[in-house]
N, C-alpha and C positions, 0 to 999 in steps of 0.2 A: 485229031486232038485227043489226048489222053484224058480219062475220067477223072475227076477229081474225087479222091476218097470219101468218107464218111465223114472223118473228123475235120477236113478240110470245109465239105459243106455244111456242117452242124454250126461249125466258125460262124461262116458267113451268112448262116439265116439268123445267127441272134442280132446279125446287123440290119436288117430287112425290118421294113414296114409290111401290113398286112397284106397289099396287094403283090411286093414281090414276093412275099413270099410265097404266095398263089401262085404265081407265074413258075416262082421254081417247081413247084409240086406239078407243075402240068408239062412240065419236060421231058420227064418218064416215071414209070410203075415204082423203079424201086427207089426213084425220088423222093415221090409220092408216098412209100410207108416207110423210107426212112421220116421225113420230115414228121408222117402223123404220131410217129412213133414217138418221138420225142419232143413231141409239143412242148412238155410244158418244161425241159430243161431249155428250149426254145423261147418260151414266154421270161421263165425265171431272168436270164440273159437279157432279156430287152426288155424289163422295168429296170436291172439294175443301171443300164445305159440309160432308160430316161431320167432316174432318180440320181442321177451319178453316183450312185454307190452309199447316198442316205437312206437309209431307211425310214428314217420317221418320215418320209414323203410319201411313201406307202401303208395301205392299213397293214397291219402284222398279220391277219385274216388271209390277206392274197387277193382278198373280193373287193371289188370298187361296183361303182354305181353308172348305169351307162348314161350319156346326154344324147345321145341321138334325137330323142323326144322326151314328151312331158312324163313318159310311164317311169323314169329312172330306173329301167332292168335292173334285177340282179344279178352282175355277171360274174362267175365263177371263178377261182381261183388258177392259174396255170393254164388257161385256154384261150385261142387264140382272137375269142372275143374281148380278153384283156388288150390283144395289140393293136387292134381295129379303133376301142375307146381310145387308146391313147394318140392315135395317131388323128384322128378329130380333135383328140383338145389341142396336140403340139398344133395343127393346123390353122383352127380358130383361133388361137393365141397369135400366132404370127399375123395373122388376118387383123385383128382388133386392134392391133399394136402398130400396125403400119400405117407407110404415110398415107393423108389423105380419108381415114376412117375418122369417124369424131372418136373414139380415146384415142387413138394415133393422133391427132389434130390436135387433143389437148394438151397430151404432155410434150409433145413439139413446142407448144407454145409459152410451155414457162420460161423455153432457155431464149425468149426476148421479151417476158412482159412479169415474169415472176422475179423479184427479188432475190432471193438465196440461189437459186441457180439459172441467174441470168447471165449470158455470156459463156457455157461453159464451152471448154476444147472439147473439139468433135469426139477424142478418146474416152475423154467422159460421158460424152452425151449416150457414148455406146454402151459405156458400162452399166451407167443409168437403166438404157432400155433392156440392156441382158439381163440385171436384174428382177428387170418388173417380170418378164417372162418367167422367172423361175420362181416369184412371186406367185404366179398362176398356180403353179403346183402345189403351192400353200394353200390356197382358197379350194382348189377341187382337194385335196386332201380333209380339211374341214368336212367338206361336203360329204365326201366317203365314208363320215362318221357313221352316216344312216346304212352301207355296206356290213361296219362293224356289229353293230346291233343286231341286222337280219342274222350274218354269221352264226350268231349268238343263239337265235332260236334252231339255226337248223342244224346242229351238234347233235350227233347221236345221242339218244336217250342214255343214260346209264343208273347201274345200280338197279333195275327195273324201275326207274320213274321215267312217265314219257315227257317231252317239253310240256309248257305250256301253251295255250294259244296265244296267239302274238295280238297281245291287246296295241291298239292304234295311240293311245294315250300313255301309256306306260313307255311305250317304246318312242313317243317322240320327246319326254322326258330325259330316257335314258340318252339319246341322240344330242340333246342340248351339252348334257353332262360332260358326254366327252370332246365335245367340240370345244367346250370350255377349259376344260383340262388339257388340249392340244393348245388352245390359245397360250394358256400359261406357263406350257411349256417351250413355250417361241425365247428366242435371244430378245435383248433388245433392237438390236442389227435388225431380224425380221418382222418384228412390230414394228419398227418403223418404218419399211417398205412396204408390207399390209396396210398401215395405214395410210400413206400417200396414195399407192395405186385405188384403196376406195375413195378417197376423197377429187383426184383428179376424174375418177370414173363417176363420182354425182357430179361435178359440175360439168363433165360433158352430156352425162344426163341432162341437166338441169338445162342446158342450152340446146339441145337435139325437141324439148318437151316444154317450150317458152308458156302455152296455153296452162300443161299440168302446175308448172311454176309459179302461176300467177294466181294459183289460189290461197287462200289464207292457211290452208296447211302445207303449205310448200316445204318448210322445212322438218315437218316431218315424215311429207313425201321420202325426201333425199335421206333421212335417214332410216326410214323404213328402205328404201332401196340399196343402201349400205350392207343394212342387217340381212337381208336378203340373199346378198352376194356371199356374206361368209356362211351363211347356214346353207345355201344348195349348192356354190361350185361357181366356177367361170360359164356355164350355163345360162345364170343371170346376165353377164356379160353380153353374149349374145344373143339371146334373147333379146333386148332391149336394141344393141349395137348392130345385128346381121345386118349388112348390107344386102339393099333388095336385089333381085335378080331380074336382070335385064332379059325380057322375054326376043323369042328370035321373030324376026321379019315385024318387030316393033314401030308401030308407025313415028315414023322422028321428031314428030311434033310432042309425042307422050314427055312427061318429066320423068325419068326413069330416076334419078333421085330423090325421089317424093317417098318413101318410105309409110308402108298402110298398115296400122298395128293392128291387124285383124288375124295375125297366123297364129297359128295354135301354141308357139312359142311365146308369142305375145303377149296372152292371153293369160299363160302360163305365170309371164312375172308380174304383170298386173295384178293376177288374185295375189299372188304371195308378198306384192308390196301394200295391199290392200287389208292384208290380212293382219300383218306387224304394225301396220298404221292402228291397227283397233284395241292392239295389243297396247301401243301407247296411250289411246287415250285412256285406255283401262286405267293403266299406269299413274295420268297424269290425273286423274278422278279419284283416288284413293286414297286414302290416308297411310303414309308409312307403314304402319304398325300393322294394319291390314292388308299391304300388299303381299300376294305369296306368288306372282309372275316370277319364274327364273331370273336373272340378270342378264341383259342381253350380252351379243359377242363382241359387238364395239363398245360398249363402255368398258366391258373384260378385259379388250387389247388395249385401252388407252388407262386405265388404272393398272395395268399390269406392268406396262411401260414405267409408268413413273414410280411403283413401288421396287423396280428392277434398281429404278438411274438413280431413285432418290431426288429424282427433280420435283419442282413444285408443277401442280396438276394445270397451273393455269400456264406453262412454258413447255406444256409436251411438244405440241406442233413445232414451236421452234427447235426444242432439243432435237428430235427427228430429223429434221432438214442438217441441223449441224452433223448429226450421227452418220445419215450418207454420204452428204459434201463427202465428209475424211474417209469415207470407204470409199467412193469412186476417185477421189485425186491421183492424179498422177504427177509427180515432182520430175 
């Protein structure tokens, strides 16, 4: 069988996920330093395939934030630790969304007990869910704001001034900023997918956590949980959603669907919805005039919405439901 050239295989790894393309480097030596050679017109290639060809889905940096665990790495620009993250969220994204998952359960279950999209054809139901998927990329993009910032500090010095040190406070300020400023720069089209995917995603929180829901701050659980999701990423998502892992030679009597929030994932979004919780009652204690909290991200996307549509703030949600109806229709 004839080798296939260079430019031939350069083609075909930009179509590769992490592990084939492991598997090609281990084919031969000069596989192996073509492919390392060219990492990162490798890497460039397969964001612009997962982004379809948007950029604002990507930081302008190159640098995103890893979710493998709670540390959120910084991972570099053009290396193939970019394909490896992406290939965990396209993954947990299909995970979360399918059937049988509580969010997969949930938004299953508007198209026979929700109103505005009860009854839809299956061709909608599909386009619905291909949305929300690309939805995800919205929310880990948010997330990657905190990518942006680090970027920020680690710029070569110039002019002979060196950075400064990366004060923790300054820099999760600066992080709000532009996650704010990415919110606002959303269509209305994707504010209104943002905001159904978090809102179908607290109530299947809300229903997955019946004990956490029955307490007197419930609903600001869910929206501490909300806010969560667009400030770290699809992260939160699982976090909260993984399904457990069914141990091997498990004895059959075990409930292997019993889900135990004790993994470090867990733990993870519980501080950070516990965190934004205290941040409300801050909020909710203050007097106007003295509050100097930033503006959170979902009241951002749901004022930004209606200053976009010019609708009245108390008919977003409806507007929204109508805004997609007329995107997914098919006549």
């Amino acid at each position: 069988m004839p080798a296939l050239n260079d430019d031939v295989l350069l083609r075909i790894a930009s179509f590769c996920d992490i592990d084939t393309i492991v598997a090609l480097m281990c084919t031969s030596k000069e596989v192996n330093k073509l492919v390392t050679r060219h990492e990162k017109s490798i890497v460039r290639d397969a964001v612009e395939l997962y982004t379809g060809g948007d950029s604002s889905l990507f930081p302008s940096s190159g640098a995103i934030n890893s979710s493998h665990n709670v540390e959120r790495e910084y991972l570099y620009p053009k290396t193939y630790d970019i394909l490896n993250e992406l290939k965990t969220r396209t993954t947990r994204t299909e995970t979360l969304l399918s059937p049988g998952q509580p969010l997969g359960r949930k938004v299953d279950s508007i198209f026979s007990t929700h109103g505005a999209f009860l009854d839809l054809p299956q061709i909608e139901r599909d386009l619905l869910m291909a949305r929300l998927k690309e939805t995800c990329k919205l929310v880990d993009r948010l997330g990657d704001c905190a990518a942006d910032v680090m970027s920020m500090w680690m710029q070569p010095a110039t002019n002979g001034n060196s950075n400064q040190e990366l004060d923790a406070d300054e820099a999760m300020l600066k992080i709000h900023d532009l996650q704010l400023a990415y919110i606002r720069s959303l269509s209305p089209l994707d504010l209104a997918y943002l905001f159904h995917l978090l809102t179908w995603a607290g109530q299947a929180y809300a229903a997955s956590n019946p004990a956490l829901m029955a307490d007197v701050d419930c609903w600001e659980r869910l929206l501490a949980f909300k806010e969560a999701i667009l400030r770290q990423g699809t992260i939160m998502l699982w976090a909260v959603f993984e399904p457990p892992k069914i141990k091997k030679n498990a004895n059959c009597t075990e409930d292997t669907t019993r889900r135990k929030p004790t993994t470090e994932l867990a733990r993870f979004a519980e501080t950070c919805i516990r965190h934004i919780m205290e941040e409300i009652r801050i909020y909710q204690s203050t007097e106007p005039s003295q509050n100097r909290l930033p503006p959170s991200l979902h009241m951002t996307m749901v004022k930004s919405f209606v200053e976009k549509t010019g609708r009245p703030s108390t008919r977003h949600a409806m507007e929204m439901e109508r805004l997609i109806l007329n995107h997914i229709r098919v006549d």
